[in-house]
C-alpha positions as CSV (number, residue, x, y, z in Angstrom):
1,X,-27.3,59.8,117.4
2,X,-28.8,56.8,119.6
3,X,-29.4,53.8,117.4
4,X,-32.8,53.2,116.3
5,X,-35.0,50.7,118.4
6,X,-36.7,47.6,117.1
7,X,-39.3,45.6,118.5
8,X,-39.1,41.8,119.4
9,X,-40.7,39.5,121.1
10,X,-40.3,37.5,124.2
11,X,-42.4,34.2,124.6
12,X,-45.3,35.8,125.7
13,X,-45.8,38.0,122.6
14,X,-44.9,41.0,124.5
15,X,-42.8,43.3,122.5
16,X,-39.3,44.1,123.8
17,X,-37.5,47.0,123.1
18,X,-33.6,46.8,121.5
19,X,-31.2,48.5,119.5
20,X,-31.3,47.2,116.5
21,X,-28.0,46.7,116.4
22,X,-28.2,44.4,119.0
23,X,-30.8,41.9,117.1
24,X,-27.9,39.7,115.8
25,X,-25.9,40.2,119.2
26,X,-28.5,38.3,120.7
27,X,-28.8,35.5,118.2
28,X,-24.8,35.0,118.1
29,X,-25.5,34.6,122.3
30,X,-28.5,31.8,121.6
31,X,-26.9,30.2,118.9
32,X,-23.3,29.8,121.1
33,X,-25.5,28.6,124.0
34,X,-27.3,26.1,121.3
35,X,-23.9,24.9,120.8
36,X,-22.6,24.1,124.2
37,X,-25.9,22.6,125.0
38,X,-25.4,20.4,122.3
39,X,-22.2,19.0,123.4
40,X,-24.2,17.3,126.0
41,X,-26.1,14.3,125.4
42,X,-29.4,15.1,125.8
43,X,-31.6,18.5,125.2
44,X,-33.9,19.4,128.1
45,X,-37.1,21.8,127.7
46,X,-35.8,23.7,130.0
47,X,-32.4,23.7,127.9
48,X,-34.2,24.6,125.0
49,X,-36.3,27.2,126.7
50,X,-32.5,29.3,128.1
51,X,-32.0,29.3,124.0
52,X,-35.5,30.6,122.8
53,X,-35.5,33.0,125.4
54,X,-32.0,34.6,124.1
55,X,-33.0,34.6,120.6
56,X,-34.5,37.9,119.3
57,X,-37.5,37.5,116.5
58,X,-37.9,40.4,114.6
59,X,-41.6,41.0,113.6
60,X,-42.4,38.8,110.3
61,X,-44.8,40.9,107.6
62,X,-44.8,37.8,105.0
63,X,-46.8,35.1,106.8
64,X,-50.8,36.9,106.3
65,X,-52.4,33.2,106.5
66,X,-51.2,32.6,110.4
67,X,-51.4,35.9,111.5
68,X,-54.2,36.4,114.0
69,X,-56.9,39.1,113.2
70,X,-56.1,43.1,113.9
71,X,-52.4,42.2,113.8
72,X,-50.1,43.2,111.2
73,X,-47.1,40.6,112.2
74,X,-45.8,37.5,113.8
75,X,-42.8,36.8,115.7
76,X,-41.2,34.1,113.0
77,X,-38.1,32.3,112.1
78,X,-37.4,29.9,109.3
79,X,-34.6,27.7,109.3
80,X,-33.6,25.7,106.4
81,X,-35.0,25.5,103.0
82,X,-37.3,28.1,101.6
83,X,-39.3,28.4,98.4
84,X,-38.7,31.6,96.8
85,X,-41.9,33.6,95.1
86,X,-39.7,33.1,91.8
87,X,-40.0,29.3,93.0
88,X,-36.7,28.5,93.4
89,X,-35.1,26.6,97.2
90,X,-32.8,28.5,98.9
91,X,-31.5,28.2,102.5
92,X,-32.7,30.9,105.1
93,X,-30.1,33.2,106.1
94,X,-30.2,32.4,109.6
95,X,-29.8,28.6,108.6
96,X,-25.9,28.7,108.2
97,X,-25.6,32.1,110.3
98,X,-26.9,30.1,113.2
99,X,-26.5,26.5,112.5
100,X,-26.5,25.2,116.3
101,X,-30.5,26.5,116.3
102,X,-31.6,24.1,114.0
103,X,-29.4,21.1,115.4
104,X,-30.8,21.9,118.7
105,X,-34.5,22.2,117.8
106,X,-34.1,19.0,115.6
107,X,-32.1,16.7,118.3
108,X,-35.1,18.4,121.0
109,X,-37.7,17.2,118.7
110,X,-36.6,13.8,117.8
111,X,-36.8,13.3,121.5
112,X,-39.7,14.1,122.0
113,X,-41.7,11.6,119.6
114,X,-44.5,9.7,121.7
115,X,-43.6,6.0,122.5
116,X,-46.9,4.9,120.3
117,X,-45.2,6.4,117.2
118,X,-41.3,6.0,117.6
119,X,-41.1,2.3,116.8
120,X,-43.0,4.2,113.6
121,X,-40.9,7.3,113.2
122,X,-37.0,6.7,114.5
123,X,-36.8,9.9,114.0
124,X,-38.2,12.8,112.1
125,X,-37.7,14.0,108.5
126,X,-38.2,17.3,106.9
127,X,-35.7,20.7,105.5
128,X,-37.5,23.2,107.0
129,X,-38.4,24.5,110.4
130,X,-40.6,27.7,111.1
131,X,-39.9,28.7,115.1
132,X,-43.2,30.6,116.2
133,X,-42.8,33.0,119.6
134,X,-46.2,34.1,121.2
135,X,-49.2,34.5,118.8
136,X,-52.0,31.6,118.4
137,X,-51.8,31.2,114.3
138,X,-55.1,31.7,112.8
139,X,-56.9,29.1,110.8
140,X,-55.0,28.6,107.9
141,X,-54.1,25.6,105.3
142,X,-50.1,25.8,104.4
143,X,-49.9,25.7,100.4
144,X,-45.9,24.7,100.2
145,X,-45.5,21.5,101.9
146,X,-44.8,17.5,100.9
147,X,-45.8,15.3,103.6
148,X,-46.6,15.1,106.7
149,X,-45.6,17.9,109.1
150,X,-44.2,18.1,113.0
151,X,-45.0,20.1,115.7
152,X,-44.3,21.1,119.3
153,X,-44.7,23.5,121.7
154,X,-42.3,24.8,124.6
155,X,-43.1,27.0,127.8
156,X,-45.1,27.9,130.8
157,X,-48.2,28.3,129.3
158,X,-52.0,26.9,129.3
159,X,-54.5,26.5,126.3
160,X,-52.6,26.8,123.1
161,X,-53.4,23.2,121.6
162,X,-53.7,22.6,118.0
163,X,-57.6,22.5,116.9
164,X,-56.9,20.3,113.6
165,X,-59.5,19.1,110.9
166,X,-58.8,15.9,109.8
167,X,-61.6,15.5,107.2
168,X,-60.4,18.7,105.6
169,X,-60.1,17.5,101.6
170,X,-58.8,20.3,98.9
171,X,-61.4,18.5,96.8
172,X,-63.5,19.7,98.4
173,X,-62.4,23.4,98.2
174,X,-64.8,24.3,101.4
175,X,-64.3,28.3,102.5
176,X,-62.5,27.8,105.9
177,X,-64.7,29.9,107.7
178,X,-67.6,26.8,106.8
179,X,-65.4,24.7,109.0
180,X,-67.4,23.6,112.0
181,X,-65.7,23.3,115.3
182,X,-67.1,20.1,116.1
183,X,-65.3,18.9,112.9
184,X,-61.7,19.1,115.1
185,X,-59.9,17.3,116.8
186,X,-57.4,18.8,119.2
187,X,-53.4,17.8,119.2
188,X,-52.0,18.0,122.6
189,X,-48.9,19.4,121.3
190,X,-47.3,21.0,124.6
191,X,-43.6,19.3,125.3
192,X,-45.3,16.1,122.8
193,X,-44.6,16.2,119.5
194,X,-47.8,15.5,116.8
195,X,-47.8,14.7,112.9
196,X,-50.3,16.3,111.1
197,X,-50.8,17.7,107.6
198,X,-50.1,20.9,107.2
199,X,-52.2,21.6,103.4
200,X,-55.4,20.9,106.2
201,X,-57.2,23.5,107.9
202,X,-55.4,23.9,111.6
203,X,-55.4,26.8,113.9
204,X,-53.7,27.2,117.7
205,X,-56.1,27.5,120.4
206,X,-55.9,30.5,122.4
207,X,-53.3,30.3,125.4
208,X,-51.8,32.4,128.1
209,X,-48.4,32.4,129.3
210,X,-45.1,31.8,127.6
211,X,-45.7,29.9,124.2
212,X,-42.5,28.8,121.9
213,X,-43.8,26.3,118.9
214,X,-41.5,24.3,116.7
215,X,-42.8,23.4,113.1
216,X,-40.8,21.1,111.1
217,X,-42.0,20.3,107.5
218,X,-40.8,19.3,104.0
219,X,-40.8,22.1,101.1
220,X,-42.3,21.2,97.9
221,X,-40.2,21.0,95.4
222,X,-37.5,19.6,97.8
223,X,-36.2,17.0,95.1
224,X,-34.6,19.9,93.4
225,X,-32.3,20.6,96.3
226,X,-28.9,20.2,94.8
227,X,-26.1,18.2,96.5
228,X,-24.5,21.2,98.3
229,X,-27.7,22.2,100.0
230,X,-28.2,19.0,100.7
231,X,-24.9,18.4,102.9
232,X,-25.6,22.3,104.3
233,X,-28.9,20.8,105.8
234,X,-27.5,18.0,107.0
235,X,-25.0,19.4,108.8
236,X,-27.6,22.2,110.1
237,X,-29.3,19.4,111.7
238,X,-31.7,18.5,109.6
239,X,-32.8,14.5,108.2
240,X,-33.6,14.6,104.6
241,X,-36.9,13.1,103.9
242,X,-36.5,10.5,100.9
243,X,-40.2,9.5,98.4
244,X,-40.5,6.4,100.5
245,X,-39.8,7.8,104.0
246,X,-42.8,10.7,102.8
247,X,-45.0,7.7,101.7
248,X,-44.5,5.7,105.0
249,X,-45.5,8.6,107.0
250,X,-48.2,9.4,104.6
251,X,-50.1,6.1,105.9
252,X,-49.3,6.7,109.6
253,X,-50.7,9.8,109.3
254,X,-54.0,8.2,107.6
255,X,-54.2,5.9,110.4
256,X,-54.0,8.5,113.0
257,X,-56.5,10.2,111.4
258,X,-58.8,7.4,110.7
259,X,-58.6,6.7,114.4
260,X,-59.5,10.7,115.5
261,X,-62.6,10.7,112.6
262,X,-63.6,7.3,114.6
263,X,-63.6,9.1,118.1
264,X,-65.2,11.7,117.1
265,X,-68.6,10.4,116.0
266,X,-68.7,7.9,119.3
């Protein structure tokens, strides 16, 4: 009998047709590419671009609050730590699996801080990263995150900027379809990486073309990471974040924001 088919996606959201069989073919062929890239000593977009374009995402049925209306799935990948719905941190499979996809993602992120924040951030903290292929994430509020969070986007593609509301407060528990648009600022997140915090209302903009994006955040409850996961993530690429490092950030992030609020009622 022919094996089964299974859709993925390329980084325009169109599906793509493979065995299934081939699924982890394919990610053995990105990650081994990851790695030889990585003996360099830089990482290009156009390097990271010959990866993402290798690696097959399988549709993802568990993220509801990014998926865009009249779809049932998102092309997603999580590498690093996870919180479980029993509420205990594991790694992703594909963490260890794969571990030249999250050293390449991290080393292509840390170079990509903007000048005005690098003497700020030397280089970026967090244990997870959620690799997006394709879809424009509805508005949404992330519910599992410490700190800060990181974000950029790869590819040929136009629109697909973060629309970000600053003044969002969970105190204030508004609906987020009471949001107004004029309440946003927009993160020019294309090849430029932007801090912003995740537990506010954000949604992508809608875009055409290729679109890759690169999330990197920290889980709650990422204290309780023991010493072994700990060393795995670090040697998957990823810097720990520490209570000061979080705090630090924290207040860069309040200025940021301070500064955006500020531009927006000029």
């Amino acid at each position: 009998l022919d094996e089964p088919l299974l859709a993925i996606a390329d980084g325009l959201g169109a599906e793509v047709l493979l065995a299934k069989g081939s699924v982890p073919e394919r990610r053995r062929e990105a990650d081994a590419l990851a790695g030889k890239i990585l003996e360099g000593a830089t990482v290009s977009s156009q390097d990271l671009l010959s990866v993402l374009r290798k690696w097959a995402f399988e549709p993802n049925t568990t993220r509801p609050n990014v998926t865009p209306k009249g779809k049932r799935y998102v092309h997603s990948d999580t590498f690093g730590a996870r919180r479980t719905r029993c509420g205990s941190i594991l790694l992703s499979p594909e963490t260890t699996a794969f571990s030249n996809m999250p050293k390449l993602l991290m080393k292509y992120m840390d170079s990509c801080i903007p000048k005005q924040l690098r003497n700020h951030i030397p280089q970026l903290v967090g244990t997870t990263i959620a690799l997006n292929c394709g879809f424009a994430a509805k508005r949404h509020r992330d519910s599992n995150n410490d700190g800060p969070s990181a974000i950029i986007a790869v590819g040929d593609f136009v629109g697909g900027g973060l629309r970000y509301f600053p003044g969002d407060r969970a105190e204030d528990a508004r609906d987020l379809g009471d949001l107004r648009d004029e309440e946003a600022v927009k993160l020019h997140v294309h090849d430029q990486v932007c801090i912003f915090d995740g537990k506010k209302a954000h949604e992508v903009e809608p875009f055409t073309g290729e679109r890759y994006s690169i999330v990197l955040y920290t889980s709650s409850g990422w204290p309780q990471l023991d010493e072994n996961t700990k060393h795995k993530l670090q040697h998957c690429g990823f810097n720990l974040p520490s209570t000061p490092v979080l705090a630090r950030l924290r207040g860069i992030l309040d200025g940021l924001e301070g500064q955006q609020q500020h531009q927006q009622q000029q």
